[in-house]
KEKE-3310 file (N, C-alpha, C; in steps of 0.2 Angstrom, whole numbers, plus 5000, padded with zeros to 4 digits):
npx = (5004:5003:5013:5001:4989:4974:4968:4958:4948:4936:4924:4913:4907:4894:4899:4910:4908:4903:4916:4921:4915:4918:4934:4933:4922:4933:4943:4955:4953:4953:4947:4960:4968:4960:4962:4977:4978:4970:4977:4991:4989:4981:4967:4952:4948:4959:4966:4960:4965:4978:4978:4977:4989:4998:4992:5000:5012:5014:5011:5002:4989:4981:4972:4954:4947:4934:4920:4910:4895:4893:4892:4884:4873:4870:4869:4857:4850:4852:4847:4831:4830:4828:4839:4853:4870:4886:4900:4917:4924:4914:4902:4894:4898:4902:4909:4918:4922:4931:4946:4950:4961:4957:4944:4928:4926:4914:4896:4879:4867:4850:4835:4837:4851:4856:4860:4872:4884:4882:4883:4891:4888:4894:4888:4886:4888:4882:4875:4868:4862:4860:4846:4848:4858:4851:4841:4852:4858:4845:4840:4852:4851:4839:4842:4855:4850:4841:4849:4853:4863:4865:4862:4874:4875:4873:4863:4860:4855:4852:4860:4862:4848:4842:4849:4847:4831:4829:4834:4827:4814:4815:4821:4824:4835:4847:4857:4862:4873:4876:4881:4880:4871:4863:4850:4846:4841:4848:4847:4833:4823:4823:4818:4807:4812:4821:4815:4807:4819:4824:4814:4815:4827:4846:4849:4866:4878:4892:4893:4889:4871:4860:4869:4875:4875:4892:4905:4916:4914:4905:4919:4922:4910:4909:4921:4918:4907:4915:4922:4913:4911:4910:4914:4914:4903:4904:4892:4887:4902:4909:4923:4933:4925:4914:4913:4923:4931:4927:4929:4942:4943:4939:4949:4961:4957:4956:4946:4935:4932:4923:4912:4902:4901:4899:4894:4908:4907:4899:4900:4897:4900:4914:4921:4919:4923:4936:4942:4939:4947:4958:4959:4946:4931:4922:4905:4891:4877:4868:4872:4886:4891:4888:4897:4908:4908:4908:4896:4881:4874:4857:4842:4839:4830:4817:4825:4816:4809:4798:4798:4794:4794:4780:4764:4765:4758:4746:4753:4746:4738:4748:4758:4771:4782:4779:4783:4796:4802:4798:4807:4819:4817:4818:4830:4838:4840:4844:4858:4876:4872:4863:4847:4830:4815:4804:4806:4811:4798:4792:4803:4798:4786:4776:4764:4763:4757:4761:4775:4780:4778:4787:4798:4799:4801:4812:4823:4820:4827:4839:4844:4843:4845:4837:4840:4840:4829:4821:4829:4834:4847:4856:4862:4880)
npy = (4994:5011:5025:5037:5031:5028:5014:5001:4993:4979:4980:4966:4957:4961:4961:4966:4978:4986:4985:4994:5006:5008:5010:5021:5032:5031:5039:5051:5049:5055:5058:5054:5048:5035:5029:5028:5019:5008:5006:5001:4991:4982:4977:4983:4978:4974:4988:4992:4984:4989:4999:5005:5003:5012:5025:5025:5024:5038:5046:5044:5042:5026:5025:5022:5013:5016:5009:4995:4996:5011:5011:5001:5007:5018:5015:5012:5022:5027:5019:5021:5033:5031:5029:5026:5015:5019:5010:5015:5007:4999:4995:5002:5016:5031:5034:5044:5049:5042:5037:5050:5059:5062:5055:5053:5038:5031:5034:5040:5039:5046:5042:5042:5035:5030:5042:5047:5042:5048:5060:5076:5093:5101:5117:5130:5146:5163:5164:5176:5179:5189:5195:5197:5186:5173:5172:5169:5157:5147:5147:5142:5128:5124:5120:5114:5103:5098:5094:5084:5083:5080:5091:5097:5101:5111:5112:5125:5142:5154:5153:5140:5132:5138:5132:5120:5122:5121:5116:5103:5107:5105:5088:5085:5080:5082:5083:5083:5087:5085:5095:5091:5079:5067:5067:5078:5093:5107:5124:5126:5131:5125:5111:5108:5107:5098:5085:5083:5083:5070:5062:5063:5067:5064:5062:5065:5064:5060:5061:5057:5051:5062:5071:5089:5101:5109:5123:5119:5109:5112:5116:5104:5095:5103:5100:5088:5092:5096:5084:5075:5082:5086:5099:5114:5127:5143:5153:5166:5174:5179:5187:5180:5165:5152:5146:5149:5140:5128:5129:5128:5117:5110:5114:5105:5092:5091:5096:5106:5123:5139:5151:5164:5179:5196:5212:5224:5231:5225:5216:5202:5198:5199:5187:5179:5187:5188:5173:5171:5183:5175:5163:5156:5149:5159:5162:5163:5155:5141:5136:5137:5130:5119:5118:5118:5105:5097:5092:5091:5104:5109:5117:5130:5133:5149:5164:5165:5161:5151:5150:5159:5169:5167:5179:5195:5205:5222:5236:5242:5236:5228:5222:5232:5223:5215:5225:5228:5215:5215:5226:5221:5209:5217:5225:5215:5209:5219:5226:5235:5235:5239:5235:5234:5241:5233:5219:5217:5217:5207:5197:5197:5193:5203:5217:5233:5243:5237:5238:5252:5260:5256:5257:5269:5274:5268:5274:5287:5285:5281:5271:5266:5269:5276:5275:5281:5276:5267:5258:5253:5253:5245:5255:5257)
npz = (5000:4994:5003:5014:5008:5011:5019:5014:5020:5020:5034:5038:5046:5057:5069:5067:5061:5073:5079:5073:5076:5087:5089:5079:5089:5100:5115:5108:5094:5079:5062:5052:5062:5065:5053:5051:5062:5057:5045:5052:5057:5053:5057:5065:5077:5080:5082:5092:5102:5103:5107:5120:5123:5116:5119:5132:5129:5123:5134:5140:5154:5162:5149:5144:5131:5120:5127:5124:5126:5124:5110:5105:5111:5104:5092:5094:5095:5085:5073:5079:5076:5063:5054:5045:5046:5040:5035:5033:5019:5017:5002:5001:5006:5002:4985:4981:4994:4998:4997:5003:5016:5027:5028:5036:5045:5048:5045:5047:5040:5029:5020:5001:5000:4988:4982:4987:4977:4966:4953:4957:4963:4975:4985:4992:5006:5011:5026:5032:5019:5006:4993:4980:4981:4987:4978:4965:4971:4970:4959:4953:4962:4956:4942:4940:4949:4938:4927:4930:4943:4959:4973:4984:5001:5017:5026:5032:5036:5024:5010:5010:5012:5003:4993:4992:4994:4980:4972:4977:4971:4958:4952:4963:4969:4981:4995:5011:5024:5038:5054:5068:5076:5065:5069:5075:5071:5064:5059:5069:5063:5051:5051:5046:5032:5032:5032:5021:5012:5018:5012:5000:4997:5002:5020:5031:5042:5051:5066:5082:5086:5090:5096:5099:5087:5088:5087:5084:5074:5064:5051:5052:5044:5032:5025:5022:5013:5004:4999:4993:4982:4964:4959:4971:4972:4978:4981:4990:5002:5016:5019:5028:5032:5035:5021:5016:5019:5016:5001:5001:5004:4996:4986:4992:4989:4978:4969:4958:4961:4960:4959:4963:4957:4965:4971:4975:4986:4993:5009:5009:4997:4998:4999:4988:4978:4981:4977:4966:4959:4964:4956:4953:4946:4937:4941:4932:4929:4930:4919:4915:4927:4924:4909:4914:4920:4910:4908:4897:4892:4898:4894:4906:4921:4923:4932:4942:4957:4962:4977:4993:5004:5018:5017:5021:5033:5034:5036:5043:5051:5059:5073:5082:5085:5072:5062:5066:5061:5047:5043:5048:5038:5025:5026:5027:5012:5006:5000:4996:4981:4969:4970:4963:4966:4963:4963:4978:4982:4977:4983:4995:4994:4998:4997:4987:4993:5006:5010:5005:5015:5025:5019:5019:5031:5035:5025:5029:5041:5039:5034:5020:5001:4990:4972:4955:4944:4952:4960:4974:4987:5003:5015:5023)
capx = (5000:5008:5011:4997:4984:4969:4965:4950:4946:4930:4919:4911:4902:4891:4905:4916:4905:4905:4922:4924:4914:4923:4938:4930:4923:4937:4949:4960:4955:4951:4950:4965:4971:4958:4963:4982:4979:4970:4983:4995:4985:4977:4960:4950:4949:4969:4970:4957:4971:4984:4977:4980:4999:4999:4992:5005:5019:5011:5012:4992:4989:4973:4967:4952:4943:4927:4914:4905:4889:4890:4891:4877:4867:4871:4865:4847:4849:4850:4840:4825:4830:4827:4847:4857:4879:4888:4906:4923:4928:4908:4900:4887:4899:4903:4918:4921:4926:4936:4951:4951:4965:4952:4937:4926:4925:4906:4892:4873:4863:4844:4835:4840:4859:4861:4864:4880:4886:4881:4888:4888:4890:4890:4886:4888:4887:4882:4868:4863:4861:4855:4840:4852:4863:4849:4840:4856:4858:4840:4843:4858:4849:4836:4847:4858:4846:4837:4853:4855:4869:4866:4866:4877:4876:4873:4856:4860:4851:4850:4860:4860:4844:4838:4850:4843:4823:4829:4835:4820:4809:4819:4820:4823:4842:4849:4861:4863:4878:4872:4887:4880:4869:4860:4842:4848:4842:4851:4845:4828:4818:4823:4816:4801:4814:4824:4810:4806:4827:4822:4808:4816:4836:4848:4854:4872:4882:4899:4894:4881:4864:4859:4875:4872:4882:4896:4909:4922:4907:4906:4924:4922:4905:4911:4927:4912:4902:4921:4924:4905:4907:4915:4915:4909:4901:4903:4890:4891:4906:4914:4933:4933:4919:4915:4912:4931:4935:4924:4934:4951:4944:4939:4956:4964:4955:4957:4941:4936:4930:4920:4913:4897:4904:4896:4897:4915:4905:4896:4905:4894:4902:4921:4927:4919:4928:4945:4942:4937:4955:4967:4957:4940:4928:4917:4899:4883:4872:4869:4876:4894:4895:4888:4901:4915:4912:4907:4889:4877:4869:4851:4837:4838:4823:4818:4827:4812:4808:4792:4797:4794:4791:4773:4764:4767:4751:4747:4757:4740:4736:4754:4762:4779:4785:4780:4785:4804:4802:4799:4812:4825:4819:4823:4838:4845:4838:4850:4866:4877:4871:4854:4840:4825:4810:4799:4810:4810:4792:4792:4806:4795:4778:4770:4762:4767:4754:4761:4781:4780:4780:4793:4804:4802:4804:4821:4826:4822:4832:4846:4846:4843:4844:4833:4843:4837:4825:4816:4833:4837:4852:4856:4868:4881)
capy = (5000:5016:5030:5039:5030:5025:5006:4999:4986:4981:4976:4962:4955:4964:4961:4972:4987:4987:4987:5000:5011:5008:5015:5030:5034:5030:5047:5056:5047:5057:5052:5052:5041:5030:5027:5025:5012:5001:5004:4997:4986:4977:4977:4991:4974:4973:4994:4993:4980:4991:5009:5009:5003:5019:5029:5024:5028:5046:5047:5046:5035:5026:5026:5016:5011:5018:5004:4991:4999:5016:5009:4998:5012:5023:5012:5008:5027:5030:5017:5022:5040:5028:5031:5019:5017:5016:5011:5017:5001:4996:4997:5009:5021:5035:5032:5052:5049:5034:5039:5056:5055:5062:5053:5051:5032:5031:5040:5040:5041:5045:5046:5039:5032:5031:5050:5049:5039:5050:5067:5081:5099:5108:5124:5136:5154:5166:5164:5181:5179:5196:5194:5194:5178:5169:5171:5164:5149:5144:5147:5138:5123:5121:5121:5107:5098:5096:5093:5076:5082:5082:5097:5095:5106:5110:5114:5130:5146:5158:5150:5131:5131:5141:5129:5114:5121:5124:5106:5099:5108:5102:5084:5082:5077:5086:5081:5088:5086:5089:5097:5089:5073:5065:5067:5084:5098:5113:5125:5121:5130:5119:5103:5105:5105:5090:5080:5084:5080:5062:5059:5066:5067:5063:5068:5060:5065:5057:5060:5051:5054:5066:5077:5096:5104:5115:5127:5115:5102:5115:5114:5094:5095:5108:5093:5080:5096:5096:5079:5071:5086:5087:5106:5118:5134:5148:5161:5170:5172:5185:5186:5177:5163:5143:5145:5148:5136:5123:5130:5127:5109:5107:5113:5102:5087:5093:5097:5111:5127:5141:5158:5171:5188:5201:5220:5226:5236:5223:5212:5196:5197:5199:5180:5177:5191:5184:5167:5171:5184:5169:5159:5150:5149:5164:5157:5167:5154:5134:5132:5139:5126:5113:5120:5118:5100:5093:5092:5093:5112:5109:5123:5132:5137:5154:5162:5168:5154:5150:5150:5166:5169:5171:5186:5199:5209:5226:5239:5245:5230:5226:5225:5234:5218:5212:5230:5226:5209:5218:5229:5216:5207:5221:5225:5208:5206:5222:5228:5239:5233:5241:5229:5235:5238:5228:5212:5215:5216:5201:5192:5197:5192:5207:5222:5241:5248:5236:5241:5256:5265:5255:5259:5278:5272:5266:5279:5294:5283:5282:5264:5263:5275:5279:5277:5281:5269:5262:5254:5252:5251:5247:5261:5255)
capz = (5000:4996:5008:5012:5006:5015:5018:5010:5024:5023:5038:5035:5049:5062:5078:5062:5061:5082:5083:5070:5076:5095:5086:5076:5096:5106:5114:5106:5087:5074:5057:5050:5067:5062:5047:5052:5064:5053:5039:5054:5063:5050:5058:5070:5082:5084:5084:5097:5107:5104:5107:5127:5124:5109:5122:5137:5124:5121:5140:5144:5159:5161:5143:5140:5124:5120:5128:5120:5127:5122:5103:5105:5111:5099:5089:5093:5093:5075:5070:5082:5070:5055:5052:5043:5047:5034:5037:5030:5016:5014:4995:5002:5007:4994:4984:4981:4999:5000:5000:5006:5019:5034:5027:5040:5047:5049:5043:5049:5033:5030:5013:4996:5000:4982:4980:4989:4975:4960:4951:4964:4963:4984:4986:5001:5006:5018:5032:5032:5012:5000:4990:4973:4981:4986:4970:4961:4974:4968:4950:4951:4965:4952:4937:4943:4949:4931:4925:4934:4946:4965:4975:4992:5006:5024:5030:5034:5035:5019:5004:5011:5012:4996:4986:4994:4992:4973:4971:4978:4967:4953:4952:4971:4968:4985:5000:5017:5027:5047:5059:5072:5074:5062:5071:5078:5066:5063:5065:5072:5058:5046:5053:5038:5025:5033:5034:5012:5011:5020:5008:4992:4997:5007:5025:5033:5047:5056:5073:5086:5085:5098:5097:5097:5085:5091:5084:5078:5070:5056:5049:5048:5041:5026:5023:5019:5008:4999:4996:4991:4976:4959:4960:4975:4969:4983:4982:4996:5007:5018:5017:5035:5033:5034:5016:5011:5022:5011:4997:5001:5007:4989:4985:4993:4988:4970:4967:4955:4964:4959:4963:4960:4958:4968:4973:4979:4991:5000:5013:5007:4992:4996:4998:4980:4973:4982:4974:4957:4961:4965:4950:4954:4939:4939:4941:4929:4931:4930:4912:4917:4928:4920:4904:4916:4920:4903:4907:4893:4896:4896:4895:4911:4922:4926:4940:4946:4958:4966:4982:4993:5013:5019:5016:5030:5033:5030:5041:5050:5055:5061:5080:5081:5083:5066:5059:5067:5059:5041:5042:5046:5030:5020:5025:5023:5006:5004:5001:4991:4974:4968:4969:4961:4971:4962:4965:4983:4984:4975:4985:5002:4995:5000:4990:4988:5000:5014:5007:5003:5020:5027:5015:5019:5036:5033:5023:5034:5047:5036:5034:5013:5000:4985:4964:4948:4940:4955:4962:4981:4990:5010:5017:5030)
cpx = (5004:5007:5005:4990:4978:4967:4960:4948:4939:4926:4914:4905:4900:4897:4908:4915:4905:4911:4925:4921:4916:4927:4935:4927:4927:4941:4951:4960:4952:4949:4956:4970:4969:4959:4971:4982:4975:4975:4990:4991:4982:4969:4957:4949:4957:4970:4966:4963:4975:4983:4980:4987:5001:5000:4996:5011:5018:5012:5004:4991:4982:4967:4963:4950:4934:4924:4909:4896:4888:4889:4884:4871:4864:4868:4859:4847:4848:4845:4834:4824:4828:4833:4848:4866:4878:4896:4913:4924:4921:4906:4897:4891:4904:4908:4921:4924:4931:4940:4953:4956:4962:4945:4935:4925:4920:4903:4884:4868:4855:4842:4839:4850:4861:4864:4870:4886:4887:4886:4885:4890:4889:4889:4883:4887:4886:4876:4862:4862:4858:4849:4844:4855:4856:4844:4844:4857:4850:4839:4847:4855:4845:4837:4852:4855:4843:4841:4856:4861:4864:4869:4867:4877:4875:4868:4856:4856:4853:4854:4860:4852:4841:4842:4845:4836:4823:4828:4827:4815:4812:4819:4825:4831:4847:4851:4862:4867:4877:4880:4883:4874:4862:4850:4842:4848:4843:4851:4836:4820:4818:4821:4810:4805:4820:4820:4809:4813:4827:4819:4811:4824:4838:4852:4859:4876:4889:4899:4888:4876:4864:4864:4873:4877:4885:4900:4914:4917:4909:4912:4922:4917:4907:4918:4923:4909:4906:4920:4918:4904:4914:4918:4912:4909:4901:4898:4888:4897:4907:4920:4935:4926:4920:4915:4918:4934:4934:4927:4940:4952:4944:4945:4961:4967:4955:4951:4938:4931:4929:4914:4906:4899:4899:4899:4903:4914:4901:4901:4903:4897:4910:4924:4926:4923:4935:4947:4942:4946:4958:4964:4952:4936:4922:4909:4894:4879:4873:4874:4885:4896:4895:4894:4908:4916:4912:4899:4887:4875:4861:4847:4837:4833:4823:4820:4822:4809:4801:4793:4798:4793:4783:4769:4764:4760:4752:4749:4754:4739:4742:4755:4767:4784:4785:4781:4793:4806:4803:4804:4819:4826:4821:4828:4841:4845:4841:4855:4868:4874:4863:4850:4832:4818:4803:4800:4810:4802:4790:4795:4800:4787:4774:4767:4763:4765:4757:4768:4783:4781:4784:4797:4804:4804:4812:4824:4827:4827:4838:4849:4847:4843:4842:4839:4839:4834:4823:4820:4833:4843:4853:4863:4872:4880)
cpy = (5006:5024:5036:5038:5027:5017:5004:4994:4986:4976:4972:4958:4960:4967:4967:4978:4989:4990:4993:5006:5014:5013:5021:5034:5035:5039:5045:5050:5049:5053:5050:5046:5037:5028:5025:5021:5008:4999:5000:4989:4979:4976:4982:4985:4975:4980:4995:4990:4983:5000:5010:5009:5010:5025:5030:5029:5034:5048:5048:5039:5033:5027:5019:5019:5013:5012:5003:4996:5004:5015:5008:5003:5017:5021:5009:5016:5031:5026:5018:5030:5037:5029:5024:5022:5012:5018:5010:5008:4998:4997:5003:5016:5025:5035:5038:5053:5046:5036:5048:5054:5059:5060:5052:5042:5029:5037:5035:5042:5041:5046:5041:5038:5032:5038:5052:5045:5041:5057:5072:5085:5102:5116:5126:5144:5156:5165:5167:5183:5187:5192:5190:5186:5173:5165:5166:5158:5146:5144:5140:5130:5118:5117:5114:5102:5094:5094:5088:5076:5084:5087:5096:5101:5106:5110:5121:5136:5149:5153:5142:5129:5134:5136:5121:5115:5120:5117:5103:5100:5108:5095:5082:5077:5083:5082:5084:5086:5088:5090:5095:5081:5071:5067:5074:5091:5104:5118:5125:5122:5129:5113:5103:5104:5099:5085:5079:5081:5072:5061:5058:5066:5062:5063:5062:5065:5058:5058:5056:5053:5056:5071:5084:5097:5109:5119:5123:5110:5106:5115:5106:5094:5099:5105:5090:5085:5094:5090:5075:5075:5083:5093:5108:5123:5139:5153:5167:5172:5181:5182:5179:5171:5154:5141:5145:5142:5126:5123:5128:5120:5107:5106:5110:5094:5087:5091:5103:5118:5135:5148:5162:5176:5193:5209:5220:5230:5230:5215:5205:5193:5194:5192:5178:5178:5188:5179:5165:5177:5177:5163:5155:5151:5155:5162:5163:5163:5147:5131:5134:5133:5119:5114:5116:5111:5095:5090:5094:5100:5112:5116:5123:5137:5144:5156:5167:5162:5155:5151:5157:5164:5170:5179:5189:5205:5215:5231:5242:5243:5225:5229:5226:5229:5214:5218:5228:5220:5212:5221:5222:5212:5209:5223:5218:5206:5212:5225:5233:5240:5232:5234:5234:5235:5232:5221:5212:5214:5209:5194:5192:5194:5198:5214:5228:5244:5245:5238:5247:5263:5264:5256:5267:5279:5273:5271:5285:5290:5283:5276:5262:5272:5275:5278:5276:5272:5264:5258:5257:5249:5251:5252:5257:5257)
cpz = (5000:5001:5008:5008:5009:5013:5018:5014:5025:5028:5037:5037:5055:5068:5071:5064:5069:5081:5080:5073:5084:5093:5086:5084:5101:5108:5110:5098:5082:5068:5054:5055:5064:5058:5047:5057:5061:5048:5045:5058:5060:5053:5064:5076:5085:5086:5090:5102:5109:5106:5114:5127:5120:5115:5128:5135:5126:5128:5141:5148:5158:5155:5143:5133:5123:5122:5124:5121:5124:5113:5101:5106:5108:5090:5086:5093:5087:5074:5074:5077:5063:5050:5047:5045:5042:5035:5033:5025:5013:5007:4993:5003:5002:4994:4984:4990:5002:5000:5001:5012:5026:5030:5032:5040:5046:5047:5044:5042:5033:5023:5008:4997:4994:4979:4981:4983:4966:4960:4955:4964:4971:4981:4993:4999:5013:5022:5031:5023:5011:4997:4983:4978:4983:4981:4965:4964:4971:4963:4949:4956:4959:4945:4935:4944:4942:4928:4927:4939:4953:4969:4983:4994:5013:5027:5035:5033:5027:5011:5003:5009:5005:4992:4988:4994:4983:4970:4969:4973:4961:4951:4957:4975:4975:4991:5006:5022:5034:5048:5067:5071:5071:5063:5077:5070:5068:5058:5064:5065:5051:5046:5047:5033:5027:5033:5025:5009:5012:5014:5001:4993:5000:5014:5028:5038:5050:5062:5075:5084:5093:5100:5094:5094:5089:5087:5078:5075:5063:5051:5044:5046:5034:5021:5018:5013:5001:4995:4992:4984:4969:4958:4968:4973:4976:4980:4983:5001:5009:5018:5021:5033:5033:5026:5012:5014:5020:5005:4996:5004:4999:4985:4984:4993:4980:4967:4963:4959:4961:4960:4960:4961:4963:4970:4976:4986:4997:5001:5011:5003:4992:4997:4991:4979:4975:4978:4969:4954:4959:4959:4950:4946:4941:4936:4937:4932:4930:4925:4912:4921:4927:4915:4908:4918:4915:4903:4902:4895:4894:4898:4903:4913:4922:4931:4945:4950:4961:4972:4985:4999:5014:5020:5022:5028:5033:5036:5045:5055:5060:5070:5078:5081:5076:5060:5060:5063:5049:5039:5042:5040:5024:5022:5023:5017:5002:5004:4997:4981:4974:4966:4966:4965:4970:4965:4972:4985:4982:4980:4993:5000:4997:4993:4992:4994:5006:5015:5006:5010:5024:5024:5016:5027:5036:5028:5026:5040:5043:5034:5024:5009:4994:4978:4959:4946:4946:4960:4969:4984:4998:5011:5022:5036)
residu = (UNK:UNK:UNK:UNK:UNK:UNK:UNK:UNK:UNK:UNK:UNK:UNK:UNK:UNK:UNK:UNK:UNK:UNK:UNK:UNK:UNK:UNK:UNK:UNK:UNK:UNK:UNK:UNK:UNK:UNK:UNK:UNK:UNK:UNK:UNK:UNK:UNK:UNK:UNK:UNK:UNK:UNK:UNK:UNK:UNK:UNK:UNK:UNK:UNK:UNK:UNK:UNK:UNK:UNK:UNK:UNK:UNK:UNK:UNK:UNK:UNK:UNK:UNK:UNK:UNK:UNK:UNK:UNK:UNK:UNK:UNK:UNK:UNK:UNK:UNK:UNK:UNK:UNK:UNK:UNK:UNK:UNK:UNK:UNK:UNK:UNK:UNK:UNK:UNK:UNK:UNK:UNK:UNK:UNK:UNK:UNK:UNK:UNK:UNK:UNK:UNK:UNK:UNK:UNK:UNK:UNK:UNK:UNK:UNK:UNK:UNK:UNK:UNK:UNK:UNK:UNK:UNK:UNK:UNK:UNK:UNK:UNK:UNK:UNK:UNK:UNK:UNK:UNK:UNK:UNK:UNK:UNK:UNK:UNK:UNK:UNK:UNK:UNK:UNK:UNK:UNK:UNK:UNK:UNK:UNK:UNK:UNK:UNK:UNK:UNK:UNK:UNK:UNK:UNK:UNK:UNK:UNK:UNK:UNK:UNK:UNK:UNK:UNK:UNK:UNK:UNK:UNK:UNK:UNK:UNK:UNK:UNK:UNK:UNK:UNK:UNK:UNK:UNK:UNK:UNK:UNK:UNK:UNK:UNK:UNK:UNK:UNK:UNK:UNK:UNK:UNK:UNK:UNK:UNK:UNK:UNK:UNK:UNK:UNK:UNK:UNK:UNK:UNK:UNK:UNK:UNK:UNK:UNK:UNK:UNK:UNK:UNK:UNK:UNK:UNK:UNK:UNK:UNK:UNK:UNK:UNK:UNK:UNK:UNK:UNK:UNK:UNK:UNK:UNK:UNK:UNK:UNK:UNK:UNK:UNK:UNK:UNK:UNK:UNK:UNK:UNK:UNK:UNK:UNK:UNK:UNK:UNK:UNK:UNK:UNK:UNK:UNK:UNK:UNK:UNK:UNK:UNK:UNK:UNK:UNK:UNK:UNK:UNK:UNK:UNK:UNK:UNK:UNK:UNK:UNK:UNK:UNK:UNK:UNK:UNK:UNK:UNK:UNK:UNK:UNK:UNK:UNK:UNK:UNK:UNK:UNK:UNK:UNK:UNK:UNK:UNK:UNK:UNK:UNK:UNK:UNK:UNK:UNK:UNK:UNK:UNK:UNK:UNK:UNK:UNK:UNK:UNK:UNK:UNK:UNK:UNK:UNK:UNK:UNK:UNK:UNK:UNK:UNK:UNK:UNK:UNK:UNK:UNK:UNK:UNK:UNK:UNK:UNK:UNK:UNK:UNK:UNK:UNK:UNK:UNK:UNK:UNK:UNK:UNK:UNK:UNK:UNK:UNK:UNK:UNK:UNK:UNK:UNK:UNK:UNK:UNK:UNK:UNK:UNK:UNK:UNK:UNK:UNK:UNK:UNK:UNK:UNK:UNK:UNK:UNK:UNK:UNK:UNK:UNK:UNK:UNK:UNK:UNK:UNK:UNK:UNK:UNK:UNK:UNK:UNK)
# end
């Protein structure tokens, strides 16, 4: 086996999968350990035998092994979740990650398993998404979808989710990477579009079931977005974000990686721009990147999507709390780069008369500012 390569051992009997998943549990074992003690050990039984003498060495007293029991229970935990484990070496588990050289060990799967197995474009961004990036993640969701490639992501708020609604409403070819455990949705109002991912996609995690996500969960969850693609499309990012940091996993897995341009003015924008800068492919719209992996370019949808928030009532009939509520919606649907008042009226579902005097709200407060031909900009 040559250096560096991850060992294809596959688990074969039930007691296997146990002991594998003892390992992938145990302290201080990431995956890359994992995967360097079966390449020495020959099987996750003998690296189990030799982990406390490893751990002596290193100078750690008192190391145990992860317990049989906590397996077992974690066990009946997933499948009471309707999970499936899928472990490192198995047929079911996706080759685009086999040999990654921190491929996860295990993975918790819900949902069509065959998706993990097909052609797969990710796509990431920002949270606090604009109006224009969400629009293009849903352009470009639906776009790929009808174009027979799997859209991978995270189930995150603003472009995870817009590209994962887009998908669905495409031909339903969508993937979602949890940072924390399998039957743990993050965050929480998403749990109706996790449940439509079950049905119609796929969802997959590498931790227990019932683990809340944390800080560091999202790094290693945005590893798995990398590896499971052929490209990832960023776009949204800020300079600073988990979105660059999905990028440079793609990088590094020699994946092709890829970018929506956006304003120089808006912070949203600036990691694209950095990465279409240092050489990413600059994304218009689905056929770009279809084009750039030798997909056919089939007729792409309108990018006016069907989907929209519920309408917000009319601003007489509103409490100041669902005035406060409006206002946040417009501003986060803008930024330096004019948006047209008709489109937000559109992106928010409501009508002029409920629109039209919150916007002059927000302008005598100094929050947006009025340009030629109808167009709106947010001020900093």
């Amino acid at each position: 086996m040559a250096d560096g390569q991850i060992p294809n051992l596959q688990p074969v009997t039930e007691d296997d999968r146990l002991d594998c998943l003892r390992l992938a549990r145990s302290r201080r074992v990431g995956a890359v350990t994992y995967h360097r003690l079966l390449a020495e050990h020959g099987s996750a039984r003998a690296a189990l035998a030799a982990l406390p003498g490893i751990a002596r060495a290193a100078g750690v007293e008192d190391y145990e092994i992860c317990p049989l029991g906590v397996v077992i229970a974690e066990q009946k935990q997933g499948r009471a979740a309707g999970a499936r484990l899928v472990v490192h070496g198995q047929a079911e588990y996706p080759t685009a990650l086999t040999d990654l050289p921190d491929a996860p060990p295990v993975l918790w799967t819900l949902g069509d398993i065959t998706l993990l197995n097909r052609p797969a474009v990710g796509m990431v961004g920002a949270r606090n998404a604009s109006s224009l990036g969400t629009r293009m993640a849903r352009r470009l969701g639906q776009g790929l979808s009808e174009a027979g490639l799997t859209v991978v992501s995270g189930l995150a708020r603003g472009i995870d989710s817009a590209a994962h609604e887009a998908a669905l409403d495409g031909d339903g070819r969508t993937v979602a990477v949890m940072a924390g455990g399998i039957d743990v949705i993050y965050p929480a109002e998403n749990d109706g579009l996790a449940r439509l991912i079950d049905a119609r996609g796929c969802r997959l995690s590498e931790h227990p079931p019932g683990l809340e996500p944390q800080a560091r969960h999202f790094p290693l969850r945005n590893r798995i977005v990398a590896g499971l693609c052929r490209a990832v499309v960023v776009v949204e990012a800020a300079a600073k974000s988990g979105s660059l940091i999905t990028a440079r996993a793609a990088l590094d897995y020699g994946r092709e990686v890829m970018a929506v341009p956006g304003h120089p003015f808006d912070a949203r924008a600036s990691g694209c721009n950095m990465l279409i800068r240092d050489g990413a492919l600059l994304v218009r719209g689905p056929q770009d990147v279809l084009e750039a992996l030798g997909a056919p370019c089939q007729a792409q949808p309108d990018p006016e999507m069907r989907l929209a928030p519920a309408p917000v009532p009319a601003a007489s009939q509103r409490p100041l709390k669902e005035v406060a509520l409006l206002h946040s919606m417009i501003l986060s649907r803008l930024g330096p780069s004019p948006l047209a008042e008709d489109q937000l009226m559109r992106d928010l579902n409501v009508t002029s008369a409920q629109l039209a005097p919150e916007l002059v709200n927000l302008e005598l407060e100094g929050h947006i500012a009025r340009q030629p031909g109808g167009l709106l900009a947010r001020i900093k």
